[in-house]
N, C-alpha and C positions, 0 to 999 in steps of 0.2 A: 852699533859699534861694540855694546857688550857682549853681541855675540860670537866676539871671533878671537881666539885665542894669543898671548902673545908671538910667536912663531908667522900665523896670519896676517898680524898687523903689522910684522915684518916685512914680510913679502911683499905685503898690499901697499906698502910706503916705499917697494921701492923705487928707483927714478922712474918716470914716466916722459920720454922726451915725444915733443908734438913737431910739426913742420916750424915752429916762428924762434927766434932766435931768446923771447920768456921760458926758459926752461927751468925745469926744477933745481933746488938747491939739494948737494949730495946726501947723504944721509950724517945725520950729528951734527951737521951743520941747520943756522938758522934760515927757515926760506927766505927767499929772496922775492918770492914771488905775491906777498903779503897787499901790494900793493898794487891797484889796475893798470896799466901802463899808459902814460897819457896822449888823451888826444891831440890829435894835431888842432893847431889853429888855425882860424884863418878860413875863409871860402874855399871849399872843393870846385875843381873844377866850372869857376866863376863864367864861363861861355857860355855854357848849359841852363847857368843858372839866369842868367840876362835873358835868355831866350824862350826858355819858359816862363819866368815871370812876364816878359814881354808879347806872349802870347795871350796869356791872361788876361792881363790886363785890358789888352786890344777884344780879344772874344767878350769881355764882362762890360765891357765900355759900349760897343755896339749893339749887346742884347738890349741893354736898359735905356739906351737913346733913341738905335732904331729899331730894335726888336718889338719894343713894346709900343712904340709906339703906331707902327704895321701892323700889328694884332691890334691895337684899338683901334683904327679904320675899319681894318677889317670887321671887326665885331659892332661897329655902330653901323656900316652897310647893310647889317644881316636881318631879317626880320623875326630872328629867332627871340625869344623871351625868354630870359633866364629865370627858370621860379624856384620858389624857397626849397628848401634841402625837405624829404619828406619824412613824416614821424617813421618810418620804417628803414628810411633808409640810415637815420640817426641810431636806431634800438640794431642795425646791422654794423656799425661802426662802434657799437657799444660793444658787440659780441668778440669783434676783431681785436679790440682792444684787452679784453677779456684774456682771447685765446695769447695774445706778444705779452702778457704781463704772464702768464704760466708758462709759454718756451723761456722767458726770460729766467724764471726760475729753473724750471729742469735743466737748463742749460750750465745755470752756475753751481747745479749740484754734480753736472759732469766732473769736475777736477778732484771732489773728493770720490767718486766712484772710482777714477780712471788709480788713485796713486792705493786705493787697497786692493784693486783688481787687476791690473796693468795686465799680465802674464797670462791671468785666467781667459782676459778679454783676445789679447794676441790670441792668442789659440783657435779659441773661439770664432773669430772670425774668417782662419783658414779652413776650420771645419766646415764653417757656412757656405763657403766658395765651392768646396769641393761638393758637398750637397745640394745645393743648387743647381750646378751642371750635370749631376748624375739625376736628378729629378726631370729635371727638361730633356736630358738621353730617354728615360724611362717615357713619358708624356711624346715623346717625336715616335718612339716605337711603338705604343698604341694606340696613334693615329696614320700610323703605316709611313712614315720619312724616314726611310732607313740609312740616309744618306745622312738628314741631319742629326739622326742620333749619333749615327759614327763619329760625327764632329764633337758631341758634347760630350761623348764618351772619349775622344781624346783629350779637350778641356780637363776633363775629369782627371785622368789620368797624368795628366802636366802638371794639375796643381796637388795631386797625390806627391809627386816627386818631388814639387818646391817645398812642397809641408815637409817631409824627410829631408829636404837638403839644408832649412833653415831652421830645424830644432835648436842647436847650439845656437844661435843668435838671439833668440827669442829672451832669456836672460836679460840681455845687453841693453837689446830694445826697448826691453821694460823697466830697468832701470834709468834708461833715458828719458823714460817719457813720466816716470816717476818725478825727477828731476827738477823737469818741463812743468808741470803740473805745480811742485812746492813753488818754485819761482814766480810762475804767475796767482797764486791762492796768495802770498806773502804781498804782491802790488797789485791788488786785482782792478787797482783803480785802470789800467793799461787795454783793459776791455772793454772800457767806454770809448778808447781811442777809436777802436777799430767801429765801434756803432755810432759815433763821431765821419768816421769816412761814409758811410751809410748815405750821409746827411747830404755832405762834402759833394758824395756822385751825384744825389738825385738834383742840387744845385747846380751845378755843373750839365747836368742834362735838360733840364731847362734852359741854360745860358746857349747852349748847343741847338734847340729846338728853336729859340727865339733868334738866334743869328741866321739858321737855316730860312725860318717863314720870312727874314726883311732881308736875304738875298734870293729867294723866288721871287717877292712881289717887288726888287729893283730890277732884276733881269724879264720880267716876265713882259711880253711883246700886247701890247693892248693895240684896238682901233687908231687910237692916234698917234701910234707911234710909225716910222717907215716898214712894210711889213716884209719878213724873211722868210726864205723859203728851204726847205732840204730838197738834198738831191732826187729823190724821186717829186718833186714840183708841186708839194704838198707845202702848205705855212706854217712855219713854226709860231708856235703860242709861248718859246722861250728862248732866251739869249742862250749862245755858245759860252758864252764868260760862265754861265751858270753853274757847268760842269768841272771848270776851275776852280769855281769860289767853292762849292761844296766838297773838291780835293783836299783841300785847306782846313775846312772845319772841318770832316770827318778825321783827318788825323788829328787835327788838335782833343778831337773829342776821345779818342785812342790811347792820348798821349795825354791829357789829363787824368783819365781813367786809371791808368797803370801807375804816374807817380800819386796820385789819392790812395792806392791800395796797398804800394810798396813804401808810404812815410807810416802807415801801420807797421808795415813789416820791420821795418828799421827802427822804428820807435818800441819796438818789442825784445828786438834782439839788446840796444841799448841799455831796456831795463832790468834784461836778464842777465849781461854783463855785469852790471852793478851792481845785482843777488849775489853774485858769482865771487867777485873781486871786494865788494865792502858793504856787506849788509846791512849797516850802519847807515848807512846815507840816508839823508833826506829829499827829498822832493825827486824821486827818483823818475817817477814817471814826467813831469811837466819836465823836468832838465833831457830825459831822451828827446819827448816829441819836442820840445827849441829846438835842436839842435839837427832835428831829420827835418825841419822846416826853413832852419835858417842856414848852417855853415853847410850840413849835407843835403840839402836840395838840390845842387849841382850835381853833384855826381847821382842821387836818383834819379834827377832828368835825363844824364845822362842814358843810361841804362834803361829807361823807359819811352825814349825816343826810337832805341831800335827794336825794340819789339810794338811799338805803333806802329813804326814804318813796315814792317811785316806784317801786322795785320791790313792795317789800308792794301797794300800790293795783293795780298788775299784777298778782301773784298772785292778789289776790280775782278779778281780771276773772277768768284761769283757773279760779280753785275754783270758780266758777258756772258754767263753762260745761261743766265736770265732772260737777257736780251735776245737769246739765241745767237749767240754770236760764238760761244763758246767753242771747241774739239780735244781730240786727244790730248794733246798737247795743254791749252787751258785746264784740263783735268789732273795730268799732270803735273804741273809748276803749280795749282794749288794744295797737292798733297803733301810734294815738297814744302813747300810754303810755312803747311803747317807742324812739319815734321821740324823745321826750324825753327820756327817758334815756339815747340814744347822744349827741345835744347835750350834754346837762350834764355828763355824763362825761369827752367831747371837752374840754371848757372846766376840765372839775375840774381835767384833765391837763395845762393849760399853767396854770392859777390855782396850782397845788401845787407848781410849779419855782417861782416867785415865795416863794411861801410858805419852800422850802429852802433860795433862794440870799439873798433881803434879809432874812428873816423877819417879812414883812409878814401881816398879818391876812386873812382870806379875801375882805373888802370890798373893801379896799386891792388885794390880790392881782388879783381882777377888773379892778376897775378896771384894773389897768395889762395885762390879757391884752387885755379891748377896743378898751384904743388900738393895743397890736400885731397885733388883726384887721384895725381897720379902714388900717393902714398895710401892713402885708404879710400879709392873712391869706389867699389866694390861695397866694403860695408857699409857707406853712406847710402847706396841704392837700397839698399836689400834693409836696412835700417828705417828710410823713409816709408820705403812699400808696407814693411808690417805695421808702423804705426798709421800710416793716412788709411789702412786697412781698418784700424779700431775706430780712428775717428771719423771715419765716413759711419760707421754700424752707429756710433753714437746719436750720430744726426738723423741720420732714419729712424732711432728708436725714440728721441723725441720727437719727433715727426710726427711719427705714429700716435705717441702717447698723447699729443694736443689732437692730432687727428680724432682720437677718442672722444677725449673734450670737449669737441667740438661738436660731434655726435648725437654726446650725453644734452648739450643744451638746448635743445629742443624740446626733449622729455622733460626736463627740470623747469623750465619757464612755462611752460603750459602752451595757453592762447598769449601768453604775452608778444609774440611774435606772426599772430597773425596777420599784421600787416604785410609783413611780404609773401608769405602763401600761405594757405591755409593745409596744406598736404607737409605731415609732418616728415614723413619719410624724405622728402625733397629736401627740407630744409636741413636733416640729418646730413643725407648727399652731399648737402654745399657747404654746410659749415666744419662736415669731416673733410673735404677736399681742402676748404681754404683752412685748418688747423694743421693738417698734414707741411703744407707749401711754408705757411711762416714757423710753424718750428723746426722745418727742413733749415729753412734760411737764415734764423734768427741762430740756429746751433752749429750752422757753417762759419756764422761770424766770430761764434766762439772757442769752432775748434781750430780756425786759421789763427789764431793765437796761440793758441797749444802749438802748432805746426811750425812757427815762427822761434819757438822757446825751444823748441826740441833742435831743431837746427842750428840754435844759438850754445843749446848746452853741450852739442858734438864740438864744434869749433873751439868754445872754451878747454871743454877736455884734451884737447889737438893742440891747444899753444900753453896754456897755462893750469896741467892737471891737480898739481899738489896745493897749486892754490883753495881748491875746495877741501882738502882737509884741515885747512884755516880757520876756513870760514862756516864749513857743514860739514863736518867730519861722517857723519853717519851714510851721510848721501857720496862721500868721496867715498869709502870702502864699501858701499853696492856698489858704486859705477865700477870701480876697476877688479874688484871681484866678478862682477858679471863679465867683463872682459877677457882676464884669463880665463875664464871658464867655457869665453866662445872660441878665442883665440891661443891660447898654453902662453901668451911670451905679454911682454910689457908692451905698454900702447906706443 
């Protein structure tokens, strides 16, 4: 702030109006927008929410009564011997764990990398785009594809033009994602949410696995049962209900998936709101995730039933075309299919900051992403594309970095790991591949938090801008200085 002149801080203060009807207070007067506007009470969309809980509970109630107990028949039938875990295979879980405790760091030193480098990084990574494609042009021409060079030689050349056309934005971007970053470094307890949903899936896919094995082995057609035949006069070895009952759990299992992943995203946006609007607060992150679990669980069920039911309706395309059953047309309506579901998704993702920071209903919610398309939904695109640009390089470069790790511990332990092979270059191989795969993962968990905050911090600046020089003045005159300087006029 000290760096902008009286004249500047003029300018830079003045009105900012966003789509919602919390607008700034005029100039010399007191803001009015001091305080976060409050949320509704009450259960969102309570249908959604009965329906989802009541799927639940029905899927967790059948894994554990007859799932498991299907899988014990089965496994006392088996003449298999289960034997003890082996010292190698233990000193290989010691390594794995070795490598998720170092993505786990590099990963939380992402937020202070990204808020001194923000702009350098943006850059940066259009640069990489663009060399990449001219590298694989150059690598398809001296191996004589001259057809595919011409292709990556137009890549090249597309994203030369988007680098020239997105300079002035870059600013904006980087201040947003500056923003993005303070918010979550200030709560960072809000990242355990998201490694919390981790947990959340793989329970969940178990409850999925075990409802699937005790409705094969209730449909499945044994000797003593009356035996059935398909129409070419062959016997079936399973019920027709089977194909029903597995409709049923694979959406639910779709549809657990997406509201597990988006009570992170709502519980993010929530606690960025509250950066945003009263930094003062306490328990900021436990009072977001209550409230994405209990009042607004309805309306993320909502919104995450229709993009399950898009995925299931895609899967059938593929089961059929599996089956050979598939043609044009099946090829078709699954492109489509999926061309829908990155839309809806896209829109889930800004209708679900709504839902975290007012706790508006999922209709409501809509409604007001609409009006901030059709008011800035241009720079929302071209906003998100540079930053999920930086945070994808992030994730690859820790990736890589435990990749290394992973590498180096073979050399470093000596023969301590000769239980599993005695060829150390192999072990290199495999413990670089699986360092690669969990700091990939482990820094996806951490940058879809940043991705969540950044989306949170655009919305805020759209309904309630003057509110941040309340409450972060330094961070209010970057954002709307980057602004005029992408845009010449007020947001």
């Amino acid at each position: 702030m000290s760096g902008y002149s009286d004249i500047e801080k003029q300018q830079l203060t003045a009105p900012l109006t966003g789509s919602s009807p919390y607008q700034a207070a005029p100039l010399g007067q007191p803001k009015q927008q001091a305080e976060r506007p409050a949320q509704q009470t009450g259960f969102r969309d309570p249908l959604f929410l009965l329906l989802f809980v009541g799927t639940t509970v029905a899927m967790t109630g059948i894994a554990f009564t007859k799932g498991v107990s299907a899988v014990t028949d089965a496994a006392s039938s088996s003449d298999a011997d289960a034997g003890s875990v082996s010292q190698g295979t233990q000193k290989a879980m010691g390594v794995i764990a070795i490598l998720c405790a170092c993505a786990v760091g590099l990963s939380g030193l992402i937020l202070t990398y990204l808020m001194k480098h923000a702009e350098s990084l943006i850059r940066s990574s259009l640069w990489i785009n663009i060399f990449l494609t001219g590298l694989f042009a150059a690598v398809a021409f001296v191996n004589g594809q001259v057809w595919v060079a011409l292709v990556f030689l137009l890549f090249t050349a597309i994203n030369w033009c988007y680098m020239r056309a997105v300079q002035r934005r870059i600013p904006f971007a980087s201040a947003n994602l500056k923003v993005a970053c303070a918010a979550i470094r200030d709560h960072f307890s809000v990242v355990f949410v998201s490694y919390l949903a981790v947990l959340k899936g793989v329970f969940w896919s178990v409850v999925v696995c075990l409802v699937s094995f005790y409705a094969y082995k209730a449909n499945e057609i044994t000797d003593d049962d009356q035996p059935e035949y398909n129409d070419d006069g062959t016997q079936k070895t399973i019920s027709d209900n089977f194909g029903t009952a597995m409709f049923f759990i694979m959406l639910s299992m779709y549809w657990g998936n997406e509201v597990i992943r988006n009570i992170s995203h709502v519980t993010t946006a929530g606690t960025v709101a509250s950066w945003w609007y009263d930094p003062s607060r306490s328990n900021v992150v436990s009072g977001a995730y209550c409230r994405a679990t209990t009042t607004s669980l309805g309306s993320i069920a909502f919104g995450s039933l229709i993009v399950a039911v898009i995925q299931m309706l895609k899967e059938m395309c593929n089961s059929a075309e599996r089956r050979g059953e598939g043609n044009i047309f099946t090829c078709i309506a699954r492109c489509i299919l999926q061309c829908i579901q990155n839309m809806v998704e896209y829109f889930n993702r800004w209708a679900f900051v709504y839902v975290g920071v007012y706790g508006d209903s999922f209709i409501s919610s809509g409604k007001a992403v609409w009006q901030l398309f059709k008011n800035r939904g241009w720079t929302m695109i071209i906003n998100d594309d540079l930053i999920q640009r930086v945070l994808l390089l992030m994730a690859l470069s820790v990736g890589c970095i435990t990749g290394g790790i992973g590498a180096l511990i073979p050399i470093i332990t000596g023969d301590w790991l000769t239980e599993l092979s005695s060829d150390t270059a192999t072990l290199q191989y495999s413990f670089a591949a699986c360092g690669f795969v969990i700091g990939l993962c482990l820094t996806m968990i951490m940058v879809s938090v940043v991705d969540s905050a950044v989306a949170t911090v655009f919305v805020c600046l759209a309904e309630a801008p003057n509110v941040l020089e309340s409450t972060h003045p330094a961070y209010f005159y970057d954002l709307t200085a980057a602004w005029r300087e992408c845009h010449s006029i007020v947001f």
